[in-house]
Phi, psi and omega in degrees: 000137180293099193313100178309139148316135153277114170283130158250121192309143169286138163254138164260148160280131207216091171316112173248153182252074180282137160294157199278322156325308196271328168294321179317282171335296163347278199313272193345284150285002161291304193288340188287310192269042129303297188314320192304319229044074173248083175284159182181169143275182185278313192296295174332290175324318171297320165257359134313290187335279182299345185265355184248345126328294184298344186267345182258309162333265207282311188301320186281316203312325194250032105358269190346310153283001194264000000 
């Protein structure tokens, strides 16, 4: 039987620059959803973050016009 490729997304490595305030915040929800027991990461977090951005921007923006 034929093995399959597992696709996986390409990723970047990415330097975020933070205030000690938004690391704090940061921290804050990794432990609530530890506590959840919701394993994640930081980096998950970090893209929920943009993507419930990108959806309050770009998405209403375009509501907007409609």
């Amino acid at each position: 039987m034929p093995i399959k490729a597992i696709d996986t997304p390409k990723k970047a490595k990415t330097t975020v620059y933070m205030t000690e305030e938004e690391e704090t915040l940061l921290n804050e929800l990794f432990i609530k959803r530890l506590r959840e027991r919701r394993k994640t990461d930081k980096s998950a977090l970090f893209c929920e973050g943009i993507r419930l951005l990108y959806e309050r921007e770009i998405e209403a923006a375009h509501s907007d016009k409609k």
